[in-house]
C-alpha positions as CSV (number, residue, x, y, z in Angstrom):
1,X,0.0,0.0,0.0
2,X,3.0,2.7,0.8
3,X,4.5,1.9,-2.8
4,X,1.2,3.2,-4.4
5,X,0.6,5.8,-2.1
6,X,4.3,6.7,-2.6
7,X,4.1,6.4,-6.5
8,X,0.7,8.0,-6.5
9,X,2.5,11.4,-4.9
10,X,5.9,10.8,-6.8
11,X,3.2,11.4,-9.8
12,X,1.5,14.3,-8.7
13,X,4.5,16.5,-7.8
14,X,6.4,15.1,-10.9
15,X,9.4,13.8,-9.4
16,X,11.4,11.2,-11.0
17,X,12.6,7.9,-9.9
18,X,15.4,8.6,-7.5
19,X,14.7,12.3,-7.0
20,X,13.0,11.3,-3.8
21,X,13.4,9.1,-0.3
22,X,9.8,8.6,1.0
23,X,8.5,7.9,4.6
24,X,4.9,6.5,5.3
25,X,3.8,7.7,1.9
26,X,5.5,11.4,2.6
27,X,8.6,13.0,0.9
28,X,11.2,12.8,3.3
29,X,14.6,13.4,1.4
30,X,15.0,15.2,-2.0
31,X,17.5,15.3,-4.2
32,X,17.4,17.3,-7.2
33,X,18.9,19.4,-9.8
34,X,18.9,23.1,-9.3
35,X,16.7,23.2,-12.9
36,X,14.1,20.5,-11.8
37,X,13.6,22.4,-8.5
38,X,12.2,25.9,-10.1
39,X,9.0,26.1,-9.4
40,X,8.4,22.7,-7.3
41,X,10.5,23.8,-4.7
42,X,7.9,26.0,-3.0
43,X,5.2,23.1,-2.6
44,X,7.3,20.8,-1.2
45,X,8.4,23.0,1.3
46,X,4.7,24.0,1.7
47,X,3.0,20.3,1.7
48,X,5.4,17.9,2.3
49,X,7.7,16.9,5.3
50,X,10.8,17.0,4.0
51,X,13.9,16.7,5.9
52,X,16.4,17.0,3.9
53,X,17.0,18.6,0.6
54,X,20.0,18.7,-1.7
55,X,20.0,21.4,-4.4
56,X,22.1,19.7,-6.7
57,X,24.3,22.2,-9.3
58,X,25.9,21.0,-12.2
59,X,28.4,22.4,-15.1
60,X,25.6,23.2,-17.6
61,X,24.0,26.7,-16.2
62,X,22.2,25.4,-13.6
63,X,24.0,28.5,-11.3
64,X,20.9,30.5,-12.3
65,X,18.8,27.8,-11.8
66,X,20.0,27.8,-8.1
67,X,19.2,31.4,-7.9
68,X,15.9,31.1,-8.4
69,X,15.4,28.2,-6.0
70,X,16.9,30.3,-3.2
71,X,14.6,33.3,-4.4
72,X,11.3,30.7,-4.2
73,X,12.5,29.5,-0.9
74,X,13.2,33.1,0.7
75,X,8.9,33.9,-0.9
76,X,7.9,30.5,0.7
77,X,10.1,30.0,3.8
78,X,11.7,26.3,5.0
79,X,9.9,23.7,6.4
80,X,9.5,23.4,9.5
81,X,10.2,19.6,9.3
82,X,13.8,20.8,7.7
83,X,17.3,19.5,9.3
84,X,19.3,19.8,6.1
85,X,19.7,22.2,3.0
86,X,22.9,21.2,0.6
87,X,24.0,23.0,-2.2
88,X,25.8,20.2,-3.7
89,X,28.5,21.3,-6.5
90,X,30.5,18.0,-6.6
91,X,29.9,17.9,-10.1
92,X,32.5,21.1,-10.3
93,X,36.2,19.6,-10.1
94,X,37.2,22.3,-8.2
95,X,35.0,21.7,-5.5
96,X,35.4,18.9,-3.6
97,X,32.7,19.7,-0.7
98,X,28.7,21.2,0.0
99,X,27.7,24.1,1.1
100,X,25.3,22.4,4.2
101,X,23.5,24.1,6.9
102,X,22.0,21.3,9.4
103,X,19.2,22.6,11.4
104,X,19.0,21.2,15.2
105,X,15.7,20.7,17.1
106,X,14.9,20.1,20.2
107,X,10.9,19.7,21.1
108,X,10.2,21.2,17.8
109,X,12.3,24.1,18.4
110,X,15.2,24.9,16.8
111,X,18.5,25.3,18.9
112,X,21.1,25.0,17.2
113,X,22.4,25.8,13.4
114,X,25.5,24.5,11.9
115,X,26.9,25.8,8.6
116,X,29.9,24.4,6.1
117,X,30.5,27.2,4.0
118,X,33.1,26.3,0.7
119,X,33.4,30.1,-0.8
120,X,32.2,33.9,0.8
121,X,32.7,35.6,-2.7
122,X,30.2,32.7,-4.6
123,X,27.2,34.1,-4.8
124,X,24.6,31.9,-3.9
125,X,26.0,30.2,-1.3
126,X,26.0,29.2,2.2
127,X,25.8,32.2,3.3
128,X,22.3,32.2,1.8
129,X,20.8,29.3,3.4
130,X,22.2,30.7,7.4
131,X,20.4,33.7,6.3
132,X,16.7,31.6,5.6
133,X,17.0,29.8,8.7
134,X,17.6,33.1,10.5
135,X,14.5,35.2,8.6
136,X,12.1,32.2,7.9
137,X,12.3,29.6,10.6
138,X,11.4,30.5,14.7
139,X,14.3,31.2,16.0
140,X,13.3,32.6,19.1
141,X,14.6,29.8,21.3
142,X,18.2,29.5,19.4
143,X,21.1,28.5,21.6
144,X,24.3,28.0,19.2
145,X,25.6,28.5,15.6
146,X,28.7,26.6,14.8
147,X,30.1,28.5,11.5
148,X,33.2,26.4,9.4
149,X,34.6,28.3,6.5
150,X,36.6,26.2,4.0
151,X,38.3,29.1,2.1
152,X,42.2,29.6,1.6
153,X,44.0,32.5,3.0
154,X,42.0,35.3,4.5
155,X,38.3,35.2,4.6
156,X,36.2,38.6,4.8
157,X,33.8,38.4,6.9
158,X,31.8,41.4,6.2
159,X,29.0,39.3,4.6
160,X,28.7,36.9,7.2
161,X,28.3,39.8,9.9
162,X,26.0,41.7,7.7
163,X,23.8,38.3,6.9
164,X,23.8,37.9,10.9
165,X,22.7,41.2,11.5
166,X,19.5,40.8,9.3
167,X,18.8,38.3,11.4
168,X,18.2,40.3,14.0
169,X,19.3,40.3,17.8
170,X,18.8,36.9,18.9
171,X,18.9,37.0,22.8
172,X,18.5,33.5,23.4
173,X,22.3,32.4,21.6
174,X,24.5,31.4,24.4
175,X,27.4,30.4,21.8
176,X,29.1,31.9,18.7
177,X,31.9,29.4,17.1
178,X,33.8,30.5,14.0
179,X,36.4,28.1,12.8
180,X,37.7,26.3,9.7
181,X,37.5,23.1,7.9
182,X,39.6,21.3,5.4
183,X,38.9,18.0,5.9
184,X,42.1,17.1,4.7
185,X,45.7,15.6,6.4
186,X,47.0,19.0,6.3
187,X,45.9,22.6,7.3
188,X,45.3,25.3,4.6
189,X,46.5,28.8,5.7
190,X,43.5,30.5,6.4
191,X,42.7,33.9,8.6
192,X,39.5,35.7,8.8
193,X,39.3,39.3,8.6
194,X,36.7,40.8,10.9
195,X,36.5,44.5,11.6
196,X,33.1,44.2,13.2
197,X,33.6,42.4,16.4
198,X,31.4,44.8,18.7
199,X,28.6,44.5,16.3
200,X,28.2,41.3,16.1
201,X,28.7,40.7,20.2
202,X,25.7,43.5,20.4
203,X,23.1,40.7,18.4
204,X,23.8,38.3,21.1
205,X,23.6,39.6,24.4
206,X,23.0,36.5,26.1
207,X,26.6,35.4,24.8
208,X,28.5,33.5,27.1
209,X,30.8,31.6,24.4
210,X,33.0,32.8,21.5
211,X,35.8,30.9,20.1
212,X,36.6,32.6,17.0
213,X,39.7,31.4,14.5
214,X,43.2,33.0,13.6
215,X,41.9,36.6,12.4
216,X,42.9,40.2,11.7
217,X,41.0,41.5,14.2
218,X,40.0,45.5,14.5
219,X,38.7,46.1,17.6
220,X,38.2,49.3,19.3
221,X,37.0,48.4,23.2
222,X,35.9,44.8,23.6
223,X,32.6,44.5,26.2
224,X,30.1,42.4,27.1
225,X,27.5,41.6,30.2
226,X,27.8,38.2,30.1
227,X,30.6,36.4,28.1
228,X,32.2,33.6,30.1
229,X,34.4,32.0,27.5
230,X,36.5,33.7,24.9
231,X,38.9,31.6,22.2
232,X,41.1,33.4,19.5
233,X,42.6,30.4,18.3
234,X,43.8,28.6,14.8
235,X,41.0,25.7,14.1
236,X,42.1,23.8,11.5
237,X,41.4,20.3,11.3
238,X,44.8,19.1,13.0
239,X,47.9,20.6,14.5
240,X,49.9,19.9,11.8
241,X,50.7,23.1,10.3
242,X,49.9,25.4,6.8
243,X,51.1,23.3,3.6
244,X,49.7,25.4,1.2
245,X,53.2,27.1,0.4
246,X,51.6,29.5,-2.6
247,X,49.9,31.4,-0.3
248,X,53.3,32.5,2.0
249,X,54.4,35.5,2.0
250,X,57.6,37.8,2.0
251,X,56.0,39.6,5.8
252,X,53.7,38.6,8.4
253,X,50.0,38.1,8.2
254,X,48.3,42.1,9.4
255,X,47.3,41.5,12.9
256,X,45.0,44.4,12.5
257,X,44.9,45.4,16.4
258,X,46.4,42.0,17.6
259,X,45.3,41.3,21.1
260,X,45.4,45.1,21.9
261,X,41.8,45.6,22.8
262,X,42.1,43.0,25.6
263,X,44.0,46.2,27.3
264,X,40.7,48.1,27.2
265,X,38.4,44.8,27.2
266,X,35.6,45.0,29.9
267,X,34.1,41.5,30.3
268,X,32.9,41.4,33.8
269,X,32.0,37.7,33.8
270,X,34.8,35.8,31.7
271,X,36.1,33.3,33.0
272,X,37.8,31.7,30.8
273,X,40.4,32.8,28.0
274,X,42.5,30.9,25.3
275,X,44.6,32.4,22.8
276,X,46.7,30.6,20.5
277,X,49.7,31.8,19.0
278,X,50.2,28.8,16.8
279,X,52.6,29.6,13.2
280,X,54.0,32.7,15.1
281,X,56.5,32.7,12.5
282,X,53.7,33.9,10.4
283,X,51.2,35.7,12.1
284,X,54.3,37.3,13.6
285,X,53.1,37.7,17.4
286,X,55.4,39.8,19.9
287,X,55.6,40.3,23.0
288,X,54.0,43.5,23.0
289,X,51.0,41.5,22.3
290,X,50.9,40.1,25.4
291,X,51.7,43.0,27.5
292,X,48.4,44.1,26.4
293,X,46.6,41.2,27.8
294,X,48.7,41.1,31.3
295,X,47.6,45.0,31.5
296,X,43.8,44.5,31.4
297,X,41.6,45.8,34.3
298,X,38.4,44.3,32.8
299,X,38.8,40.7,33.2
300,X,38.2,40.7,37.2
301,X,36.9,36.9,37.3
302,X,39.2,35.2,34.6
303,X,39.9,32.2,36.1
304,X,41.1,29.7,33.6
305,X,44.0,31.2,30.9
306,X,44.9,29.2,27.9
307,X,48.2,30.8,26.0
308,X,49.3,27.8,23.6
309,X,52.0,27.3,21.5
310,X,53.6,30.7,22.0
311,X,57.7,30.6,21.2
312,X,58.5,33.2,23.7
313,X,56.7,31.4,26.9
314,X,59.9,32.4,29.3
315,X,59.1,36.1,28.4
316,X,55.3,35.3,28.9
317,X,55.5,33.9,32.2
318,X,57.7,36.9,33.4
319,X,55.0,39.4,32.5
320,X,52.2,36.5,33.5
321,X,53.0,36.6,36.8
322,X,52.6,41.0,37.0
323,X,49.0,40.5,35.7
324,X,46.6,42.5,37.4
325,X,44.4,38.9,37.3
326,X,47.1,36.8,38.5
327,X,45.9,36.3,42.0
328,X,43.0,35.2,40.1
329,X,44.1,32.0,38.4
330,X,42.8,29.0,39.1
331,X,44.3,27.1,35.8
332,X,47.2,28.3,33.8
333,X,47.3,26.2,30.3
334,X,50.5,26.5,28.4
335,X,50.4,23.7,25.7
336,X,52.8,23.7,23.1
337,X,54.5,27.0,24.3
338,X,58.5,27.1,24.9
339,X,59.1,27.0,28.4
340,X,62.9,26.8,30.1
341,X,64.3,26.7,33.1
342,X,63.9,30.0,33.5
343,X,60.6,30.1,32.7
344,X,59.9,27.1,35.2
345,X,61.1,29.2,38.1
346,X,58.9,32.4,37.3
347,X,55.9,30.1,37.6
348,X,57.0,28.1,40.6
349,X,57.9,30.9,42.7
350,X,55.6,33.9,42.3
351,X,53.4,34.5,45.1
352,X,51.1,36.3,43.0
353,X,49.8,32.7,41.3
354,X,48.7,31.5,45.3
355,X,45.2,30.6,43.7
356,X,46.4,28.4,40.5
357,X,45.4,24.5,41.2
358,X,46.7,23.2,38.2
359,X,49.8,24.5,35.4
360,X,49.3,22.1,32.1
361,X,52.7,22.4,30.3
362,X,55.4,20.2,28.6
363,X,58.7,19.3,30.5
364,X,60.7,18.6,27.0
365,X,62.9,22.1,28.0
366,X,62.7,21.7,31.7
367,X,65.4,20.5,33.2
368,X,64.2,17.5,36.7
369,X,65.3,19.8,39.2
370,X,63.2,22.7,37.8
371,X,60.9,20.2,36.6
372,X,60.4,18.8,40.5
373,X,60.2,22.9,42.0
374,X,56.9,23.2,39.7
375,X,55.8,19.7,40.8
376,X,56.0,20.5,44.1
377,X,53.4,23.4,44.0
378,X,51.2,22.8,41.4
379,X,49.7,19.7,40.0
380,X,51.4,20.2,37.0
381,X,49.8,17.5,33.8
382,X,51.5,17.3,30.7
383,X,49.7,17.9,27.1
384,X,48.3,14.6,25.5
C-alpha cells in the first residue's frame, strides 16, 4: 500500500525515480537538480515533510537555476520539518565539498544551526541558506551557531556579519563558534578578517561563548555583560601546520589590532580565556601582544588562561605573573608553548599565582630539578 501511495505522490508532484526518499507515503529526502527544482520547490516545502533537501548544481548553467530556488525558498520560507539544506556542486572539479547548513531541534524548536560554508565571494551560497533559517524559521529559542569556512588565505567576513545582522538580535544564543575546515591531512592557511567584532557581540547579548579562529582583528574596546568564554585560536582540522606554500608571503600576516583591545576589554563575567599563538612565524606575534593582555583591568573573574604554542613562553611567564588577574588564576594552560628553566622558576615561585590549582605544560625544556620545583606546588599535567 506505501509503494502506491508513494508512486501516487511521486506522480503528482512530478518527481522522477530517484529524485526522492519517501517515509509513510510522505517525501522525506529530495535530491534534485537546481533546474528541476524551479518552481516545485515551494510546494514541497509547503506540503510535504521534507527533511532534507540537496539542491544539486551542475556544469551546464544550472548556477541561475539555483538562484531562483533560493529566491522561491526566501517567498515561501523552509519547512519546519527541515534539518538539512545542501547545495551540492561535486559535479565542479574544483569543488570537492557542500555548502550544508543542518538545522537542530529540540521539542520542535530549533537550537542549534550548523553551517559548512566552501566560498564567501560565490554568490549563492551558504551564506544564503544561514540567512533563511535566520528570517524564515522560529528562531526565538536558538542556543548555538557553529560557523566552518573552508576558504584559503583570509576570509572577509563582512558578509557573514551583515547576513547575521539581518537576522536580527537573537537574545537567546549562548554560543558563537567561528572556525575552519579542510577535511584534509594537512591545514590550509587560512585567517579571517573581521573588523566588526562589537557588532556582532551586540546581536547576542546573552553570549556566554565565543571561540573565533586566527583573524585580523580591528577592535576598538571589547565589552560584554555576560561572556564567560572567549577563544582566538587557529581551528584547522589538525595541528599539523599550513602546507599550502603559494599562499606564503615575503612579511607577516596584518594582525590588525592584535590582542590590543584586551588592554581596554571589559568583560565582567569571563572566565575563561584561550589564545593561540600557533605559526608565530607567520602571524608574527610579539611580545607587546601580550603585555596588552597582562595590562587588562576588565577581566576581574578570569579564572582559567589558555596561552598555547607561543615561542616566547619564558618572556610570557615573566609578564604572567605581574597581571593584574594573576591572583585570580585557578588554571594556567601552556600547551605547546616554549618553556625553560627559566621560565619554570617564574611560575614556581611567584606569590602572586597563590590561587592556581593546576599549570598544564610540557617538561621537554625543563630541566628535573626545575621540573620537581613546579611539581611540588602545582599539579602540574603534561599535554596529551
Amino acid at each position: 500500500m506505501n509503494d502506491e501511495r508513494e508512486e501516487r505522490r511521486r506522480v503528482e508532484l512530478g518527481l522522477r525515480p530517484g529524485e526522492a526518499v519517501f517515509v509513510d507515503g510522505r517525501v522525506d529526502q529530495v535530491a534534485m537538480d537546481a533546474d528541476r527544482l524551479v518552481g516545485l520547490v515551494s510546494r514541497l516545502m509547503r506540503e510535504e515533510p521534507i527533511s532534507e533537501l540537496r539542491i544539486q548544481v551542475d556544469l551546464a548553467g544550472s548556477e541561475e537555476s539555483l538562484h531562483q530556488v533560493l529566491v522561491e525558498l526566501r517567498e515561501v520560507g523552509l519547512a519546519s520539518s527541515l534539518r538539512s539544506i545542501v547545495i551540492d556542486r561535486r559535479k565542479y572539479w574544483e569543488v570537492i565539498r557542500d555548502d550544508e547548513l543542518d538545522i537542530h531541534r529540540e521539542a520542535g524548536d530549533v537550537v542549534r544551526l550548523e553551517l559548512l560554508l566552501i566560498d564567501f565571494e560565490r554568490p549563492d551560497s551558504g551564506v544564503d541558506l544561514l540567512e533563511l533559517a535566520l528570517t524564515s524559521l522560529d528562531t526565538s529559542r536558538l542556543e548555538a551557531v557553529d560557523i566552518a569556512l573552508t576558504q584559503r588565505g583570509p576570509t572577509d567576513a563582512t558578509r557573514l556579519v551583515e547576513v547575521l545582522h539581518r537576522g536580527g538580535p537573537l537574545p537567546s544564543v549562548r554560543e558563537l563558534t567561528v572556525g575552519y575546515f579542510t577535511g584534509i591531512e594537512r591545514d590550509w592557511i587560512q585567517w579571517v578578517r573581521l573588523d566588526a567584532l562589537e557588532t556582532l557581540l551586540s546581536l547576542y547579548p546573552g553570549l556566554q561563548t565565543l571561540v573565533l579562529p586566527m583573524a585580523e582583528l580591528q577592535v576598538g574596546r571589547l565589552e560584554h555583560p555576560e561572556l564567560r568564554s572567549l577563544s582566538l585560536n587557529w581551528l584547522g582540522a589538525t595541528p599539523l601546520g599550513p602546507s599550502d606554500l603559494s599562499a606564503w608571503k615575503t612579511s607577516p600576516v596584518p594582525k590588525a589590532s592584535g590582542l590590543q583591545f584586551l588592554r581596554e576589554a571589559c568583560l565582567p563575567k569571563l572566565e575563561q580565556l584561550g589564545i593561540d599563538f600557533q605559526f608565530e612565524w607567520y602571524v608574527g606575534w610579539t611580545p607587546e601582544d601580550v603585555h596588552a593582555l597582562f595590562q587588562a583591568e576588565g577581566l576581574v573573574r578570569l579564572r582559567h588562561l589558555v596561552l598555547r604554542y607561543c615561542g616566547f613562553g619564558d618572556v610570557l611567564c615573566e609578564a604572567l605573573i605581574h597581571a593584574r588577574f594573576a591572583p585570580q588564576l585557578e588554571v594556567i594552560d601552556l600547551t605547546g608553548t616554549e618553556l625553560s628553566d627559566v621560565g619554570s622558576r617564574i611560575l614556581a615561585r611567584a606569590p602572586s599565582l597563590s590561587r592556581v590549582k593546576q599549570l598544564i605544560c610540557a617538561r621537554r625544556e625543563i630541566s628535573p630539578d626545575a621540573w620537581n620545583e613546579l611539581a611540588a606546588r602545582y599539579l602540574v599535567t603534561e599535554p596529551p
